[in-house]
N, C-alpha and C positions, 0 to 999 in steps of 0.2 A: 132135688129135694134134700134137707137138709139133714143130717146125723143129729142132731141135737144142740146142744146148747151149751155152752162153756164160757161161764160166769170165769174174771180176771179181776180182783182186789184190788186196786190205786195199781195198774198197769202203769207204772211209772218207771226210769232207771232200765235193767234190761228184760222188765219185764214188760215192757213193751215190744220188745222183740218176740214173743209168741201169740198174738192174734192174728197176724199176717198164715203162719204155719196150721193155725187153727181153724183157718178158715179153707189151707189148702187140703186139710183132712179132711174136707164136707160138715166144717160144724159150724154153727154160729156164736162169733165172740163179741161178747158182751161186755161195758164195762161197769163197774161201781167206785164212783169217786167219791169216798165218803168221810174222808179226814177232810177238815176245813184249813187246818193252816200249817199243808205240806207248803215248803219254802217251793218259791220261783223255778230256782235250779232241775228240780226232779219235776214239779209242773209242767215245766218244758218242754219234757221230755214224752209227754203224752202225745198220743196219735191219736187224735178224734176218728178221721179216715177211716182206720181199719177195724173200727166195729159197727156192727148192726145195729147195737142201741147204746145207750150213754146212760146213766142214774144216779142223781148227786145222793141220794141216802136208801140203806136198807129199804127203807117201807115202801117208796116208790118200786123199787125192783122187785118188792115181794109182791105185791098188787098186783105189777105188770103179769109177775110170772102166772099169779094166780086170774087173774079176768083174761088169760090169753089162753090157758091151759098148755105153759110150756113147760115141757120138762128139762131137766137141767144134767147134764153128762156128768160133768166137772165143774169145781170151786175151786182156785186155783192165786194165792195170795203173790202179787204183781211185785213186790216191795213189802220191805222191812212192815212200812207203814199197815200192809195189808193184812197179816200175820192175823191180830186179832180179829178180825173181822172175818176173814176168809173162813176161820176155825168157828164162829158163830154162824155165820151163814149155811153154811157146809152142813152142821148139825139141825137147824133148825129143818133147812128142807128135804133132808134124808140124804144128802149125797155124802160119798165118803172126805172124810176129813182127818183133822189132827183134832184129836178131844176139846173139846172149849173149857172144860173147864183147869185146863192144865197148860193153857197158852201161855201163862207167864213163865212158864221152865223154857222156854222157846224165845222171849223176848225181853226178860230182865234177867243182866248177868248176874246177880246176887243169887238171883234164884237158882239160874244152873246148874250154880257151882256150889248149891244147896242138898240137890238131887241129884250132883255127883256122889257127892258124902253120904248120905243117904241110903246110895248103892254101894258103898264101899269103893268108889272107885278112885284113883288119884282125880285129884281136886286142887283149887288154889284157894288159901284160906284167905276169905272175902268179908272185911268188915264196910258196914254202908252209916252214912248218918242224910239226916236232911234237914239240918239247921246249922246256922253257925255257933251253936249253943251246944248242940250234939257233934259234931266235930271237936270242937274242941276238948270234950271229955272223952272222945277216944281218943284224943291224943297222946293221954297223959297214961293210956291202958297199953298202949305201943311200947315193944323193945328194938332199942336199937337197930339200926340194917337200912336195905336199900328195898327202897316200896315206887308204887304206882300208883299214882292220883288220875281218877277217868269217871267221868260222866257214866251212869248205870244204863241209860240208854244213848248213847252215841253212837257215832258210826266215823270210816273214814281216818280214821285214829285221830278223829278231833277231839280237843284237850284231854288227849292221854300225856299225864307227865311223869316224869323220872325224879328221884331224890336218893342222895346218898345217906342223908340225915332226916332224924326226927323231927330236929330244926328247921330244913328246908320244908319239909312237908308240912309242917305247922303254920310256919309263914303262907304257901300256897293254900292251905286251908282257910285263914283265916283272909283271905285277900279274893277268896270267891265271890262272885256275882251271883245272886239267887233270882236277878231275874233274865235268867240266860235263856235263849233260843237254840235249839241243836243245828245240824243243817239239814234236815229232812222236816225243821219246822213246828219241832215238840218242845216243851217247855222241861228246861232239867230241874227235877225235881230230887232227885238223888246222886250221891256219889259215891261210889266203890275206893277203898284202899286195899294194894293187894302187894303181898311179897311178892321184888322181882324177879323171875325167873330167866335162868342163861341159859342158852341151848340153841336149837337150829327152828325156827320158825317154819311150820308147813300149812299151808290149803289144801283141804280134800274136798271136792263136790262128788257130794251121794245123791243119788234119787232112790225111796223105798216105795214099793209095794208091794200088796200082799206078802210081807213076811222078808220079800228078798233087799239085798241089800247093795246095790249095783252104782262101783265106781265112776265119775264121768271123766276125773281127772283127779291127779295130784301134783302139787307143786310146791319149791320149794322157797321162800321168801328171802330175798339180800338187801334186810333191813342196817341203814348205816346209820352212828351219829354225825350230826351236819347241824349248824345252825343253833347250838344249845340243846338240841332235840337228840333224844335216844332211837326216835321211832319213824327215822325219814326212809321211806324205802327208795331202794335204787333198780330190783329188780324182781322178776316173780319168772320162773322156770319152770316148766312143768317136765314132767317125771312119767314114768311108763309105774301104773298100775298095778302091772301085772307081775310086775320085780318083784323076788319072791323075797327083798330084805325092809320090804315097806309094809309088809305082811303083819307085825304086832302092831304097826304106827294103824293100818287100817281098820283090824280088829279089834284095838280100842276105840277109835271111832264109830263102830256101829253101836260098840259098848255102850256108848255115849247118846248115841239117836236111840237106841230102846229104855234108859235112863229119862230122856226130856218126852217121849212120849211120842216119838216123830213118825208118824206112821205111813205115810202117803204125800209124795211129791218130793220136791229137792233142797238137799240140806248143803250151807255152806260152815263147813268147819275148819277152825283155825286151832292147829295145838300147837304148843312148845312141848320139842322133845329134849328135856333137860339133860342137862349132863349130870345131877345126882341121881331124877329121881326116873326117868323115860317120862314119856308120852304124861302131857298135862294137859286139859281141853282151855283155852282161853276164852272162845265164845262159839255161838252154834247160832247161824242166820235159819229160820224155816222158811226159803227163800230162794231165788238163786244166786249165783255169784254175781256182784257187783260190778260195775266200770264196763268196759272189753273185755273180760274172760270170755262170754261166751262167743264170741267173735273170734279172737284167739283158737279155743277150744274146739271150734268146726274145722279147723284145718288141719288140725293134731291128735282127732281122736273120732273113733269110730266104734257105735253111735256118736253123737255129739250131745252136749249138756238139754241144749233144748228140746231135741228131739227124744231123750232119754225121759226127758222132764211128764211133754205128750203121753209119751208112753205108757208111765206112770198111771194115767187117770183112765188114758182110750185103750192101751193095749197094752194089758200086765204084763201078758205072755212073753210080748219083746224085751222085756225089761232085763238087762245082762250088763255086764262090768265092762266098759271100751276096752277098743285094743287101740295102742298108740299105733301112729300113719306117721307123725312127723315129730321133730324138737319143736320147741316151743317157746318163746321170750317175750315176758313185757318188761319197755327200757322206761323208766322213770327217771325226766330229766329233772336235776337240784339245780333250785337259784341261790347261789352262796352272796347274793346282795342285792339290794333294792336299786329301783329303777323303772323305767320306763320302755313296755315294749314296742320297738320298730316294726316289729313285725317281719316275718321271714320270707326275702328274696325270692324269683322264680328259680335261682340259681339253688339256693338253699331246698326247696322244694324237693328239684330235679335231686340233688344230693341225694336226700331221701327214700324219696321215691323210687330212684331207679336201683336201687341195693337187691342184689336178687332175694334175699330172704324176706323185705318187708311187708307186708299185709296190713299196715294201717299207720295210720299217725294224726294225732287229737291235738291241736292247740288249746290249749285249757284258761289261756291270758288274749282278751282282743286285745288288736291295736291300738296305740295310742295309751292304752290300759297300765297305772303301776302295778309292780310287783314287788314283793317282799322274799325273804331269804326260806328257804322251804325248811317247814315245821312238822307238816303232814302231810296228807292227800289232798285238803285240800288248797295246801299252798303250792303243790304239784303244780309247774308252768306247761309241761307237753309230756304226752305217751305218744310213743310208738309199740308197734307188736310184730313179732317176725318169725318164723316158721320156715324149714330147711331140714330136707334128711342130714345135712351135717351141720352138729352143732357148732364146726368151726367156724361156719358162712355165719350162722348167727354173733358168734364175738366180733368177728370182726364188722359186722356190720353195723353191730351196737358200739361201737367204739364210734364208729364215722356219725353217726347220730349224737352220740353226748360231744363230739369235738363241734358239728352245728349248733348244739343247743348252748354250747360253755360261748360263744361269740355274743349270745345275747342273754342269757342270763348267771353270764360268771364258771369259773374252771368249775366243774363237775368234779366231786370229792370222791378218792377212790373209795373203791369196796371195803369194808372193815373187817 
C-alpha cells in the first residue's frame, strides 16, 4: 500500500534522480511536464519509467488528483524550470510549499538581489533593461569600472560576460540578439549588468524545513580565464561543513534563504566572498544542484543531498547538516581549440577508469561531433568526479585525467 503521493515539477536534469528514492520510501511519484519549450537537452534527460503517472499541464493533474481522491505528501520543483509551478501547485492544493506569490525572489536575479537590499543585507548592485533602447540609456548612467553582462534568467554561466570598460560593454550591449533562446529553452527577455566582483567563488547546498537549516554540502569553485572567457571553470571542491571557519560564509547564506522566502526543500547557492566586502550572494537555484553534484555528493557526505532533499518534505525530524565521509572533486576538462572529436580510446577509458579515486566521467561532445574552445558549461567537452579520504589521490588523479583530455581537446590551461 502506498504512503502517498509525491508530485515532481519538470523532473528533468538531476531532478530526475529522486522518483526512483521516492518510490523506495513507499510513495508514489508522479510527474508534471508542464513547460512547453524546455530545450531537448534537459527533455532528455526525463525518465518516463519511474513514475506512476505522467501530466502534460496543471488541470489535467489537478482533475486526476481530484476524481481519484488522491492526496498529495509533497510538491517538489524537478528544475530550474519547475520552481514557478511547483510553488503554485503546492499552494493551490494545500501542501507545503515556497509562497507563490514571491517565486520571483527565487527565480529572477534582479529580484534577489532586490530582497537582498531590502533586508539590508550585502547585495550586488543590479541594473536590468529589456530593450535595446533601454540599454543603451543605462549606458550612458554607468561609471567607469569592470561589470558583467548576463541574461536575467540563465543558467550554466551561459552568456555571462566580463568587460573592463564602458566601451566594451556598450558594444556587447548593443550587438544583443533579442530573440535568443536560453538553454533550458526560455526566451531572454531581460538582462542584468552588474559590478565585477573578486574574491573566492563558493556553492553551498541547503535543504530547509520547518525553520531548520541543514547543510548538504559546500564547495569551493576554481573558475579560470581561458578562451576570452572570465568564467571557465576548471574545478568544484567540496569542503567539510562542519569547519567552524565557513561558519559566517554559512550563516549568511541562511540570511539569504529567509530573505528569498525559501522555506521547504533544497536551495542551491552561489556567493562571492569578496576580498573588500565578505560574502556577496550571486544567485540562489530553489532547486537542487545542477550537473553531478548530487552523484559526487553521495560518496562525500552523510546524509546525502537527495536524501536530505526527501527528508525535507517526508521526514522533517531527520533533517540535520551532513557530516563529511570523504574529499571530493569535479574535473572540468577546457578545449583551448576547435576541432573534431575522435572520440576516446578503450585505452583512454581504462586511464580513467581505473584511478582509484574516480566515480564517474560524462563525455559531453559525441563522436564525430565539432567542438569549440570552452567559454562556459556549456562548452564543457567532459567531467569527471572523484572522491578519496586523501585529497592527494584526488590531485593526482585529476592531473592523469586533464593530460587524457588535453590529447583531444588541446593543453588544459592551468589554474589561475
Amino acid at each position: 500500500m502506498s504512503n502517498g503521493t509525491v508530485v515532481i515539477v519538470e523532473p528533468v536534469s538531476t531532478g530526475s534522480l529522486l522518483a526512483p528514492l521516492v518510490d523506495k520510501r513507499g510513495f508514489d511519484p508522479v510527474a508534471l511536464r508542464a513547460c512547453q519549450t524546455l530545450s531537448a537537452e534537459f527533455s532528455n534527460s526525463f525518465r518516463p519509467k519511474d513514475f506512476r503517472q505522467i501530466f502534460g499541464s496543471t488541470k489535467q493533474l489537478r482533475d486526476w488528483l481530484s476524481d481519484n481522491h488522491v492526496a498529495v505528501s509533497a510538491v517538489i520543483a524537478g528544475s530550474e524550470t519547475g520552481v514557478r509551478e511547483a510553488d503554485r501547485l503546492a499552494e493551490v492544493i494545500g501542501a507545503a510549499g515556497n509562497p507563490a506569490a514571491t517565486s520571483s525572489l527565487r527565480r529572477d536575479k534582479d529580484d534577489m538581489q532586490a530582497a537582498l537590499k531590502a533586508q539590508g543585507l550585502p547585495h550586488i548592485p543590479t541594473y536590468t533593461f529589456s530593450s535595446a533602447v533601454d540599454g543603451r540609456a543605462l549606458m550612458q548612467t554607468l561609471s567607469e569600472g569592470a561589470y558583467v553582462l548576463k541574461p536575467s534568467n540563465g543558467g550554466a554561466t551561459e552568456g555571462v560576460l566580463f568587460f573592463d570598460t564602458i566601451a566594451e560593454l556598450k558594444a556587447a550591449v548593443d550587438a544583443i540578439d533579442w530573440n535568443t533562446i536560453n538553454c533550458i529553452g526560455e526566451e531572454i527577455e531581460t538582462y542584468l549588468v552588474q559590478p565585477f566582483l573578486r574574491g573566492v567563488e563558493y556553492a553551498i547546498d541547503i535543504v530547509v524545513s520547518q525553520g531548520t537549516y541543514a547543510v548538504s554540502s559546500i564547495a569551493e569553485y576554481d573558475k579560470i580565464s581561458a578562451n576570452g572567457s572570465k568564467f571557465v571553470y576548471r574545478s568544484l571542491r567540496l569542503l567539510d561543513p562542519k569547519d567552524p571557519k565557513y561558519g559566517p560564509l554559512i550563516a549568511y547564506a541562511e540570511e539569504c534563504l529567509a530573505a528569498l522566502e525559501v522555506a521547504i526543500g533544497p536551495a542551491h547557492i552561489e556567493i562571492m566572498d569578496t576580498t573588500e566586502t565578505g560574502p556577496v550572494l550571486i544567485e540562489v537555484g530553489a532547486r537542487l544542484h545542477g550537473g553531478i553534484a548530487p552523484q559526487l555528493i553521495s560518496h562525500c557526505y552523510e546524509p546525502d543531498l537527495l536524501t536530505l532533499t526527501l527528508d525535507s518534505y517526508l521526514s522533517p525530524a531527520h533533517v540535520d547538516t551532513a557530516t563529511m565521509v570523504a574529499n571530493g572533486r569535479i574535473a572540468f576538462a577546457v578545449a583551448t581549440r576547435n576541432g573534431v572529436f575522435t572520440g576516446l580510446s578503450e585505452r583512454d577509458l581504462d586511464g580513467i577508469r581505473d584511478l582509484q579515486s574516480y566515480r564517474g566521467l560524462k563525455v559531453l561532445v559525441e563522436q564525430g561531433a565539432a567542438f569549440t574552445p570552452t567559454v562556459d558549461l556549456l562548452t564543457c567537452p567532459a567531467i569527471a568526479w572523484f572522491s578519496h579520504p586523501d585529497p592527494q589521490k584526488i590531485e593526482a588523479d585529476d592531473a592523469v585525467f586533464r593530460d587524457i583530455m588535453a590529447k583531444h581537446f588541446g593543453d588544459s590551461p592551468a589554474s589561475a
